[in-house]
Structures are given as structure tokens and as C-alpha cells.
C-alpha positions as CSV (number, residue, x, y, z in Angstrom):
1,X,3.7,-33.1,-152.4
2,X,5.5,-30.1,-151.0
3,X,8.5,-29.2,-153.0
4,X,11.8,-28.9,-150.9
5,X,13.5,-25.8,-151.9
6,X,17.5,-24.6,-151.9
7,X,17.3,-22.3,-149.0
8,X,20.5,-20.3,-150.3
9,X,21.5,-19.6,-153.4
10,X,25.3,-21.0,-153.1
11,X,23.0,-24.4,-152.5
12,X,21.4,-23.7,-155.6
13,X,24.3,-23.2,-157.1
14,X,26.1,-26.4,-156.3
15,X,23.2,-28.2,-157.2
16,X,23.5,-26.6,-160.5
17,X,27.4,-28.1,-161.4
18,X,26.2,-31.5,-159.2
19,X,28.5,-30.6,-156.6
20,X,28.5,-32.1,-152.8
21,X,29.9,-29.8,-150.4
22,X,33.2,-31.6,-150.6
23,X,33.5,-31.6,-154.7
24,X,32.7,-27.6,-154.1
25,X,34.9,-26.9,-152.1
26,X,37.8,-29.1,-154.1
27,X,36.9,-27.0,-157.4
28,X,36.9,-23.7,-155.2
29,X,40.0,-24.3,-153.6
30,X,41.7,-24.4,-157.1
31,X,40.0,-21.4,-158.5
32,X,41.7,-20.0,-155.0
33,X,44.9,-21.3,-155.4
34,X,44.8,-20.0,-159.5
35,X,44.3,-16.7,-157.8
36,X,47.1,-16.6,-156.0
37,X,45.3,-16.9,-152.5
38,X,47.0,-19.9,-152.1
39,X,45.3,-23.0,-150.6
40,X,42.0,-23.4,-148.7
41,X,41.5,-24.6,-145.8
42,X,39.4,-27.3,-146.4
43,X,37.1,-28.5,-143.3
44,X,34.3,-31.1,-144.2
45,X,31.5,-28.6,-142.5
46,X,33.0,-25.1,-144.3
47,X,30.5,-25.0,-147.0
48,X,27.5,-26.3,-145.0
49,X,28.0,-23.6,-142.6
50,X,28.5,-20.5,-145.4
51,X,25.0,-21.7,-146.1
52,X,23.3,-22.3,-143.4
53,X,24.7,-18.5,-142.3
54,X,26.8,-19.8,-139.5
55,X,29.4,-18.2,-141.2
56,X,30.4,-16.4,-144.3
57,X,33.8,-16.8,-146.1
58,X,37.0,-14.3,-146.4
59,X,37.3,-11.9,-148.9
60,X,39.5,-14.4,-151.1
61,X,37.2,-17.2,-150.8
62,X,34.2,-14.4,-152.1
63,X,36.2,-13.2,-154.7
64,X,37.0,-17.2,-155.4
65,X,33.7,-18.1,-155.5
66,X,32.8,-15.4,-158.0
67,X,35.2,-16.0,-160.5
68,X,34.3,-19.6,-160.7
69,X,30.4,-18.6,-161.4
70,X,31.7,-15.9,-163.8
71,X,30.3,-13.2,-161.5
72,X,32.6,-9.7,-161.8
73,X,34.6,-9.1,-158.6
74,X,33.4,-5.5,-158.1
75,X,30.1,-7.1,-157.2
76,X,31.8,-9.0,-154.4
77,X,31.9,-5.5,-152.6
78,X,29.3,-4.0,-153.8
79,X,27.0,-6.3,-153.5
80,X,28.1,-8.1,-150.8
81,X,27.6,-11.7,-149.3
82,X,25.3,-13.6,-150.7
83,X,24.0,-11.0,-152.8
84,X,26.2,-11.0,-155.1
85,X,25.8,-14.9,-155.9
86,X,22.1,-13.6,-157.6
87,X,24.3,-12.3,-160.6
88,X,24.8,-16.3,-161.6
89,X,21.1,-16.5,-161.8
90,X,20.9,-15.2,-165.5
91,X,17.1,-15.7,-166.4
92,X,16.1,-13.5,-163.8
93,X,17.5,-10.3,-165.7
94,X,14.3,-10.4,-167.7
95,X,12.1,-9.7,-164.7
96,X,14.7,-7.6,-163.3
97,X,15.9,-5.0,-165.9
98,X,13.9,-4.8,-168.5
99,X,12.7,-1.4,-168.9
100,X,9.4,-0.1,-167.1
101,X,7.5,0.1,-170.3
102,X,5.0,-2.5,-171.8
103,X,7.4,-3.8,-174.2
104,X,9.3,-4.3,-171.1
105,X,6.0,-5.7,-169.1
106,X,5.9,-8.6,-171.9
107,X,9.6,-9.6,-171.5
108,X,9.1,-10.2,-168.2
109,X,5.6,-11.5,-168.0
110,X,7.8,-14.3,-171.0
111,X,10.3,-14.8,-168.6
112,X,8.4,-14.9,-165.3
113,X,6.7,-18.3,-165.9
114,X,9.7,-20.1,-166.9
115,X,11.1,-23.1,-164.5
116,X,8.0,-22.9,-162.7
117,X,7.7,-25.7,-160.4
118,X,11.5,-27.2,-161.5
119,X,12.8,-23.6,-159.8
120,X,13.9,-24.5,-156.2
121,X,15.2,-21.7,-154.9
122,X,13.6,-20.6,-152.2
123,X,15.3,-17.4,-151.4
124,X,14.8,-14.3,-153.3
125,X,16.2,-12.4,-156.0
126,X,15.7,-9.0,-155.4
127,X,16.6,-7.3,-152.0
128,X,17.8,-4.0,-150.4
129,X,18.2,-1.4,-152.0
130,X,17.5,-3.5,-155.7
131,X,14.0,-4.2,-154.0
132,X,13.7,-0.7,-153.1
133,X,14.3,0.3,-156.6
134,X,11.8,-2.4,-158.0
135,X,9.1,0.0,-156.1
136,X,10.8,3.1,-157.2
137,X,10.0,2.5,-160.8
138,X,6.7,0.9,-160.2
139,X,5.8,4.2,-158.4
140,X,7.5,6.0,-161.5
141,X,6.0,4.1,-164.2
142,X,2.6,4.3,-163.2
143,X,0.4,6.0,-166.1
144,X,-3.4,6.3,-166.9
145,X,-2.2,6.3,-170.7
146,X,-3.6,4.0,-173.5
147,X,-2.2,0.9,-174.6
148,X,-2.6,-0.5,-178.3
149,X,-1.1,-2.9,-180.6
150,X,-2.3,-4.4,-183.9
151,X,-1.0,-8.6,-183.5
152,X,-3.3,-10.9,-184.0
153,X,-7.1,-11.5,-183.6
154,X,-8.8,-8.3,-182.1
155,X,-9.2,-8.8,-178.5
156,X,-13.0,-7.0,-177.6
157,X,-14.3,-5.6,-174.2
158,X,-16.3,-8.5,-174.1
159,X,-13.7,-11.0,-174.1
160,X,-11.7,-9.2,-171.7
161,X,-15.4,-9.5,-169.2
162,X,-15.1,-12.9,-169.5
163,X,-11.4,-13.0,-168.6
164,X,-11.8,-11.3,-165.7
165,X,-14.6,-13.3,-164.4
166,X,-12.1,-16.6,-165.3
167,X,-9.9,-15.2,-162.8
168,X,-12.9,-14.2,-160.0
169,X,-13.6,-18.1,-160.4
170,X,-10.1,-19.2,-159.3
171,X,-9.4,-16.2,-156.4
172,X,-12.6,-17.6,-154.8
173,X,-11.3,-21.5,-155.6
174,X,-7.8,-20.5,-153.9
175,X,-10.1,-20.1,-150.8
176,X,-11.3,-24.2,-150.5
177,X,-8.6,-25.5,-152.5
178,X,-5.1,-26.2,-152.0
179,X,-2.1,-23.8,-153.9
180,X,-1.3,-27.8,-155.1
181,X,-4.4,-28.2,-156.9
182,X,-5.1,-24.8,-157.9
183,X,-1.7,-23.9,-159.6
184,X,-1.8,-25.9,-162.9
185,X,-5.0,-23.8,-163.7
186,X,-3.5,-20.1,-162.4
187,X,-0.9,-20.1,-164.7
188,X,-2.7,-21.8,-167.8
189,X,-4.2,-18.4,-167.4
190,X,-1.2,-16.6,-166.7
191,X,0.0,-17.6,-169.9
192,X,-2.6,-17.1,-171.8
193,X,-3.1,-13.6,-170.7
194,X,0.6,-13.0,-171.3
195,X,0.6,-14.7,-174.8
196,X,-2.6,-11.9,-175.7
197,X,-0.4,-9.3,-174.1
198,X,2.3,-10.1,-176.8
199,X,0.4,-11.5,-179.5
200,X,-3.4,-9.6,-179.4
201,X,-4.8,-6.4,-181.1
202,X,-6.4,-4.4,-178.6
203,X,-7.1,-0.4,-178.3
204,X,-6.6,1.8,-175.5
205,X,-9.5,0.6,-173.1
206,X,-9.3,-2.9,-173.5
207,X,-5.2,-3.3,-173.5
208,X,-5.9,-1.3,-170.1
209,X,-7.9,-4.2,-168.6
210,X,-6.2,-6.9,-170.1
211,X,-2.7,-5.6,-168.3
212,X,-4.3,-5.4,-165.2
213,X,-5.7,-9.1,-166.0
214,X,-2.0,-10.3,-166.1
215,X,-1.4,-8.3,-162.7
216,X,-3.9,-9.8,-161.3
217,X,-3.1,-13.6,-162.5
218,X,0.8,-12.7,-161.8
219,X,0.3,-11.7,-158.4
220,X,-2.4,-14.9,-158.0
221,X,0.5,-17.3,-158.9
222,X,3.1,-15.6,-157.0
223,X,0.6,-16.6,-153.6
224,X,0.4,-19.6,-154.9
225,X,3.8,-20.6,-155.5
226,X,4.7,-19.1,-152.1
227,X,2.8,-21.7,-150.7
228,X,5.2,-24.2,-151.9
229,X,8.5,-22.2,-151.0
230,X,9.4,-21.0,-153.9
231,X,10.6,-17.6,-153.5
232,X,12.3,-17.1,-156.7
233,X,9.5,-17.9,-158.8
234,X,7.0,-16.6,-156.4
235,X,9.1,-12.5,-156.7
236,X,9.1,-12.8,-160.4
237,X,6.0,-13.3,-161.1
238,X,5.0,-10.6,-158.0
239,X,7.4,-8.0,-160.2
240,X,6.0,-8.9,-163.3
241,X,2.7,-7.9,-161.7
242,X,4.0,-4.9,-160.4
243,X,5.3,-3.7,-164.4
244,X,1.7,-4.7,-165.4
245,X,-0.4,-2.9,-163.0
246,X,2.0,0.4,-164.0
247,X,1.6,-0.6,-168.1
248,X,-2.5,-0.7,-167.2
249,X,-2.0,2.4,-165.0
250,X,-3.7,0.2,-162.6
251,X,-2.7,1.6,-158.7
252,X,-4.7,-0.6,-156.7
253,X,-4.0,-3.6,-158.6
254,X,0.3,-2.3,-157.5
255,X,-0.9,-1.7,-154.4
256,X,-2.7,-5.2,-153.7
257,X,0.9,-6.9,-155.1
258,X,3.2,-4.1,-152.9
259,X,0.6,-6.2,-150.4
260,X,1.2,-9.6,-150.9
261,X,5.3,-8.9,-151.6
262,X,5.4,-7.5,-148.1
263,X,4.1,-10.9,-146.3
264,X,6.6,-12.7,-149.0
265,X,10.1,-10.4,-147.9
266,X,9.0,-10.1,-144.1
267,X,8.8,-14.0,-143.9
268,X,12.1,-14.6,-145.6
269,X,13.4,-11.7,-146.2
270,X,14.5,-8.1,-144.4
271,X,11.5,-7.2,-142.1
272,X,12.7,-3.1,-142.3
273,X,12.5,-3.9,-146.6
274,X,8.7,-5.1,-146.1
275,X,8.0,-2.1,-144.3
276,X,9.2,0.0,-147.1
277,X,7.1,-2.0,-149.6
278,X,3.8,-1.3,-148.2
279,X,4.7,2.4,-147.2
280,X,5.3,2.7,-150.9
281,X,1.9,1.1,-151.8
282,X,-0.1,3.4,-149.3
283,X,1.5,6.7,-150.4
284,X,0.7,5.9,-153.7
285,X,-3.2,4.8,-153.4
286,X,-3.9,7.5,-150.8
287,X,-6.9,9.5,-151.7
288,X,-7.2,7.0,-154.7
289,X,-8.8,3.7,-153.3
290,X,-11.6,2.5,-151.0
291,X,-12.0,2.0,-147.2
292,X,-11.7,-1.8,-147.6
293,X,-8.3,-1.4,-149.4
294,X,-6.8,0.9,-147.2
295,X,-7.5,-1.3,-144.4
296,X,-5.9,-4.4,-145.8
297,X,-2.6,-2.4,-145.9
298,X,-3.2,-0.9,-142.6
299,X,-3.5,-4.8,-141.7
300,X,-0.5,-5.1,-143.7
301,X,1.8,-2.4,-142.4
302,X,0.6,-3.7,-138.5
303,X,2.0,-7.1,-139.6
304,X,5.2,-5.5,-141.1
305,X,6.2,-3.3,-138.0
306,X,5.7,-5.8,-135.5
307,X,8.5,-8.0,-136.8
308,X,10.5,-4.4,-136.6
309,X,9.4,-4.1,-133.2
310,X,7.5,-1.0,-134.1
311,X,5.0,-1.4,-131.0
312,X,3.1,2.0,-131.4
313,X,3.4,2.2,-135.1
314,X,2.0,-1.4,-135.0
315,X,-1.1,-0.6,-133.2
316,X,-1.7,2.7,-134.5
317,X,-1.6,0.6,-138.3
318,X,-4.5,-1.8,-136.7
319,X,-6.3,0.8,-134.9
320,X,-6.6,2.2,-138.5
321,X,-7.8,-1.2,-140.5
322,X,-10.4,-1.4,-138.1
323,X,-11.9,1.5,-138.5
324,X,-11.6,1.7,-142.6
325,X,-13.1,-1.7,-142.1
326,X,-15.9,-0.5,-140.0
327,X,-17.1,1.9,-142.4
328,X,-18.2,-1.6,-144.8
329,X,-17.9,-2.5,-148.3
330,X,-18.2,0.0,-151.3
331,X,-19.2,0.0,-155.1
332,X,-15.8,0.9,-156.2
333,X,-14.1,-2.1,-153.9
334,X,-11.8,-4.0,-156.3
335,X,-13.3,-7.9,-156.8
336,X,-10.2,-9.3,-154.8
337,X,-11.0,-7.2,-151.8
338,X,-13.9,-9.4,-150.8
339,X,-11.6,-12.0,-148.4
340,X,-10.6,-9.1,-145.7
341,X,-12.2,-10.2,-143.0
342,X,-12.6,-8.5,-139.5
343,X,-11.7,-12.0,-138.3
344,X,-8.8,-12.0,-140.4
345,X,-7.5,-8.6,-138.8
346,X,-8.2,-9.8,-135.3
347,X,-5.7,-13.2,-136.7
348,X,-3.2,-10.6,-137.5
349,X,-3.6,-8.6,-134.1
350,X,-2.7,-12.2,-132.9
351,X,0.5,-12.3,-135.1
352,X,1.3,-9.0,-134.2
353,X,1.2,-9.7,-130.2
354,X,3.0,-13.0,-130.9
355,X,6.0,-10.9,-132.8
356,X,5.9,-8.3,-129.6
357,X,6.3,-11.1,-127.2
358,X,2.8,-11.4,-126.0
359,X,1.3,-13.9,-125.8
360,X,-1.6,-13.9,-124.1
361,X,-2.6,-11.0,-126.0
362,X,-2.0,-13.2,-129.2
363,X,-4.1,-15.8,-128.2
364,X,-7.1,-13.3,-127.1
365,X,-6.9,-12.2,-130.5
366,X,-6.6,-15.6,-131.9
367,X,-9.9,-16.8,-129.7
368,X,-11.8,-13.9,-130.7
369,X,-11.1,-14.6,-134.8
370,X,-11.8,-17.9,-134.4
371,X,-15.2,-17.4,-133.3
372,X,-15.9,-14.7,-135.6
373,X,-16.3,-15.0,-139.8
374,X,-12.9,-16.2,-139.9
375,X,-13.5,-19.8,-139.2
376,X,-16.2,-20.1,-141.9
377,X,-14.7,-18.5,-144.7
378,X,-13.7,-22.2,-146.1
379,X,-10.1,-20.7,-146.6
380,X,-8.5,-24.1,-144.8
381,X,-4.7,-22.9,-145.8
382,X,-5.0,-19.8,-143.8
383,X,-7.0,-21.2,-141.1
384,X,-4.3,-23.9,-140.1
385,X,-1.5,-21.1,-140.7
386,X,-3.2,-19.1,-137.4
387,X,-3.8,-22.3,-135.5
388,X,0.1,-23.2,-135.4
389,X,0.5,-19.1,-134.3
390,X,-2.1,-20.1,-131.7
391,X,0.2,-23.2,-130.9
392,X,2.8,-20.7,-130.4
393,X,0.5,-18.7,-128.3
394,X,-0.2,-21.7,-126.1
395,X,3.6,-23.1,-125.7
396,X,5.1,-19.1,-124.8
397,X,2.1,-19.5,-122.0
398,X,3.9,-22.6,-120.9
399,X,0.3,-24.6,-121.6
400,X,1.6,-27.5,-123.2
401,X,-2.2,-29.3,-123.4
402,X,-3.0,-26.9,-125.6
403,X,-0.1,-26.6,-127.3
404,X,0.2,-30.2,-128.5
405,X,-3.9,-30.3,-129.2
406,X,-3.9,-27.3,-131.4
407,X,-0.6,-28.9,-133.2
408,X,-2.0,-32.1,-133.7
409,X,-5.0,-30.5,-135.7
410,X,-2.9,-28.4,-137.9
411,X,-0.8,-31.6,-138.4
412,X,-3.9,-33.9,-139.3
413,X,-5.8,-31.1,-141.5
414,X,-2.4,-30.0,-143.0
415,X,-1.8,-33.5,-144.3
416,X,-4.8,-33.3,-146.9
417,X,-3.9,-29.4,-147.8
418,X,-0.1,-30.2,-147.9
419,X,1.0,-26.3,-147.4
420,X,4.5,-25.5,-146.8
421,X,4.0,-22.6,-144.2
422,X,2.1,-24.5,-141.9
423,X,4.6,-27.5,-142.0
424,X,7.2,-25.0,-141.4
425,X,5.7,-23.4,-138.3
426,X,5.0,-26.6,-137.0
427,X,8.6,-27.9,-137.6
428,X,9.7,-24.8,-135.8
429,X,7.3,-26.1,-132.9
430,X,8.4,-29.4,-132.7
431,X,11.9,-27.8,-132.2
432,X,10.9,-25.6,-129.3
433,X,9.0,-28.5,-127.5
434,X,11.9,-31.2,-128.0
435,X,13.2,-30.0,-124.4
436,X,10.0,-31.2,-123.2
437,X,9.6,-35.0,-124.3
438,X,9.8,-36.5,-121.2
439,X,6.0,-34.5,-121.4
440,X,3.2,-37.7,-122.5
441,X,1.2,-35.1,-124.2
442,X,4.6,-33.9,-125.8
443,X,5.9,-37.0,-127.1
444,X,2.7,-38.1,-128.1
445,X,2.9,-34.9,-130.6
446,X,6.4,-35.6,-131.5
447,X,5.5,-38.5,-132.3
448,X,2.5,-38.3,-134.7
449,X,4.7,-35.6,-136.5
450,X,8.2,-37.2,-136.9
């Protein structure tokens, strides 16, 4: 079952104090009045709409609104609407400010975990110029130095092999199995790894790999609780992989999160924030990685620009994971950087198009992936998430045949993978082809799908 997430964090917020709209706004317009603002006006639909983003309230009602969640009014200003709501979130300061150290990388990786499936919010915590930062200090803290401690039993080089090849089991799992199923398992590991982080004696070498194990099992359940919407969770546990990868001096495993946190913020968040991201990950890897890496943030950085509108930039980011692509796999390739595909580039010169309003370029590319490895890798998830673009592809053509039969596969596959971003695209679809019910292929769709 997908979990339905609070979109905005007022939402979340209500839902926190058991508020409706109505009770919210009754409590807010005392905290108002107490102000000396005076009385609110108090329409049924005022909240719903500060939520949805159809509108945003006054200056009093902000500064209202933060004194009745105990947030200081500078941040009102500074931080600005609804940014400034995050300050109510307390148990994200863990992940957030703890220092860039790996005292600091086990505070967060303690913290990250927590709420897990019972955290709805599916909007996330760090943006702007407090994302930017986040990448700042990653790029800072980055350090080939040892890491020791003397806790516990002795953690060998051996056990750490057979870590690693626990979590090459479930990255190759997360390719036929749902984020549902595989999630429960991800972060048993994550929490082990994080309890040996805290708890574990281990010398320079071995604390080395075993941070760049919890990077790696972070970042894994961050994809996987993306899957389900849950943003908040999904960026803590992708920043607590970022502080790992820099406590194991690990860039590539910083670079591969930078990676998977630009898809994340150019989905929900700012596209122009996404495109910082993964600039910050290629200026720090350059010269330090393989071909096969570079070109997954070439594909990346394509995917980033083209919801910027970056058209040249775009291309000239595919033009370039082709080619690193081309040259084939290497020695030194990490062991996560086995599922690029040159089918799943061609998908994402589809997504590109798609973003640049073309779609008949979108769906050569989509054609062209489908027929190539793409559509054998067993990866289902992905697989329905670029039929639904080809859907897109299909309805912007004005081929509603198509359309509607490429829908109603995604819809019938999707119900035994129950992913959220598929379900969400095809909502998005069954909004655009409404207007066109009176259509027997259409209101077969809409139909099946209500």
C-alpha cells in the first residue's frame, strides 16, 4: 500500500495538533488577535488554499502562524514562506546541523532512521540556499584520513567484505522487487551499519569502508523511501549519506548520492537547486572516477537542465554520457554502477525532449530504449515510470489510442508494484485527458483507473 503523504508542511503541521482547516484557523485567529493584528478573516477555503499554494498569507498571519508553532519571527523574513514552517520540525536538526565530522556522521545516521514509514511529509527539509550549503560542506568535509574507535567487538576487513556484498544483494533485488517489499530489509541494514558506526572498534582501513557502507545503505533507503513519497525521510537519510561518504573520504560514493538527490529536488523541489547539486558532484569527482560514472551524471545533469529549459546545455550533457558510456565498463567502476544502461540514457533523452516540449522526439527516444537493454533489465519500477512519459509522449501528439493503451499497462503492471511515481504520472494523465471523455478509448481508461 502506497503511503499518502502531507504535501506541505503547514498540513503536516495541523495534522500534528489534530486540527481541520477550520479548528486551525480558530486557534490562529486568536494567536492573531493576541498579537494585536486584530481579527482574521476567516473564509472556510483560507487554509486549504495557503497549502495548496494558491495563495500565501499576509505578513501578520506569518508572523501569527510562527508564534503559535514557537518558530522566532526573524525567520518569518528570513526564511520566508513556507520555509520558515521547517524550524517546527525539531528532529530534523540532527541530520541538519550536526557538525561535518564523524561524531557528527553518527548523530545523524541515529536520527535519520527515526519515523521511518510513520513520517508523512512529503516535502522536503532542506532547500535553497540551506541545500546549497548541505553540498558546501560535503565538498568541504571530504578527507582521505583514517577513522578509528575502540567500542565494542573489533570489526575486521573480512566482515566489512561480507557487508558489502549484503548490500550488492539488495541493489540488485531493488531491480525485480518493489521499494514495498525491499524496504524492511534496506534499513535492517542501515541500522546495523549505523549501530557498528557508533558502537564497533575498527582501525583506519576498515572504519573507511564501513562509512562508505552506511553511504551506500543511506542513499539505498533514501530511493526507496522516495518511491513512496516520502520526502522528508527520503533527504535525511540522502544527507546522512552525504556526511558519511565525506567521514570515509569516499567521493564517488557523494557523488552517486549528489546523483540520486538531484532526481529527488528536481521532482519536488527547485529544478535550478538540482542543477547545482550535480554540478557540485561533477566538479568534485573530475579527474577522480570512471567513464561509467561520469556518464551517469552527464545523464543526470541532461535531466536537470531540461526542466530549466537549458536546451543546449541539455544536449551537450547527453552528447557527453554517451560517449563516456561508449568507451564501456572499467575495473575501477564502483559495484552500483552496473544498472546505467545505454537504454536507460536514450529513456532520459525521452524525458528530456518531453520537458523541452517535444514530443515526438520523446517518443523516438522512448521507442528506441524500449527495444534496446532497457526493457530486459527486470527493473519493472523504472520500466512503468518511462511508459507513463511515453503516455505523455502519445497524448502531446494528440494520439489518444496510444495514449490510453500505454496507460492502461502502466496501470495494470503498477497495481502488483504499487509505486507512487508511476500512480502520480498517471493521475496527472487522467487529468489532462478528462476533456476528452466523450473519447470510447478515453473513458474506457478513465474508467479502469478511477
Amino acid at each position: 500500500m502506497v503511503v499518502q503523504p502531507f504535501r506541505h508542511p503547514l498540513t503536516a503541521l495541523r495534522a500534528g495538533l489534530r486540527l481541520t482547516g477550520e479548528k486551525y484557523l480558530d486557534r490562529l485567529d486568536d494567536t492573531h488577535h493576541a498579537l494585536g493584528f486584530g481579527r482574521m478573516s476567516k473564509r472556510r477555503e483560507k487554509v486549504s488554499r495557503w497549502e495548496s499554494g494558491v495563495h500565501a498569507p499576509d505578513r501578520p498571519a506569518r508572523l501569527s502562524i510562527a508564534h503559535l508553532h514557537g518558530i522566532p519571527s526573524e525567520a518569518v523574513d528570513e526564511l520566508g514562506w513556507p520555509g520558515f514552517l521547517l524550524l517546527a520540525f525539531p528532529g530534523d536538526q540532527p541530520v541538519l546541523c550536526s557538525p561535518w565530522t564523524a561524531a557528527g556522521t553518527v548523530t545523524s545516521a541515529a536520527a535519520a532512521a527515526r519515523g521511518g514509514s510513520m513520517d508523512r511529509r512529503g516535502f522536503l527539509i532542506s532547500t535553497g540556499a540551506a541545500l546549497a550549503s548541505v553540498a558546501a560542506h560535503w565538498n568541504d568535509a571530504l578527507a582521505d584520513l583514517p577513522l578509528s574507535q575502540d567500542s565494542g567487538r573489533r570489526l575486521t576487513a573480512s566482515m566489512v567484505t561480507r557487508l558489502e556484498q549484503r548490500l550488492d544483494d539488495l541493489r540488485h533485488l531493488d531491480d525485480v522487487l518493489s521499494s514495498a517489499e525491499l524496504r524492511p530489509s534496506a534499513v535492517a541494514e542501515y541500522n546495523l551499519l549505523s549501530r557498528l558506526a557508533q558502537r564497533a572498534t575498527y582501525d583506519g582501513a576498515v572504519g573507511r569502508r564501513l562509512f562508505s557502507n552506511l553511504a551506500e545503505a543511506s542513499r539505498m533507503c533514501g530511493w526507496l523511501y522516495f518511491d513512496a513519497g516520502l520526502n522528508a525521510t527520503v533527504q535525511r537519510f540522502y544527507i546522512t549519506s552525504l556526511r558519511a561518504s565525506a567521514s570515509a573520504g569516499d567521493h564517488e560514493a557523494g557523488a552517486n548520492t549528489l546523483n540520486f538527490m538531484t532526481s529527488q529536488t528536481y521532482t519536488v523541489g527547485n529544478p535550478q537547486d538540482a542543477v547545482n547539486l550535480i554540478r557540485t558532484a561533477q566538479e568534485k569527482i573530475s579527474g577522480r572516477t570512471t567513464a561509467r560514472v561520469r556518464a551517469r551524471l552527464h545523464a543526470r545533469a541532461a535531466r536537470a537542465l531540461s526542466k530549466t529549459g537549458e536546451l543546449k546545455s541539455c544536449a551537450h550533457e547527453l552528447d557527453a554520457a554517451r560517449d563516456a558510456y561508449a568507451t564501456g565498463p572499467h575495473d575501477d567502476d564502483p559495484p552500483w554502477a552496473y544498472s546505467l544502461t545505454a537504454g536507460e540514457i536514450e529513456m532520459t533523452a525521452g524525458s528530456c525532449a518531453l520537458d523541452l516540449k517535444d514530443p515526438g522526439r520523446a517518443l523516438a527516444h522512448f521507442t528506441a530504449a524500449q527495444a534496446s537493454e532497457f526493457a530486459t533489465t527486470g527493473n519493472v519500477r523504472d520500466s512503468l515510470l518511462y511508459l507513463t512519459r511515453a503516455a505523455q509522449a502519445h497524448l502531446a501528439l494528440g494520439d489518444l489510442d496510444a495514449t490510453c493503451a500505454t496507460a492502461t499497462e502502466v496501470f495494470n503492471e503498477n497495481n502488483a508494484v504499487g509505486s507512487s511515481r508511476p500512480s502520480d504520472a498517471l493521475s496527472s494523465l487522467r487529468d489532462q485527458l478528462i476533456t476528452h471523455r466523450d473519447v470510447g478509448v478515453v473513458r474506457d481508461f478513465l474508467n479502469l483507473s478511477a
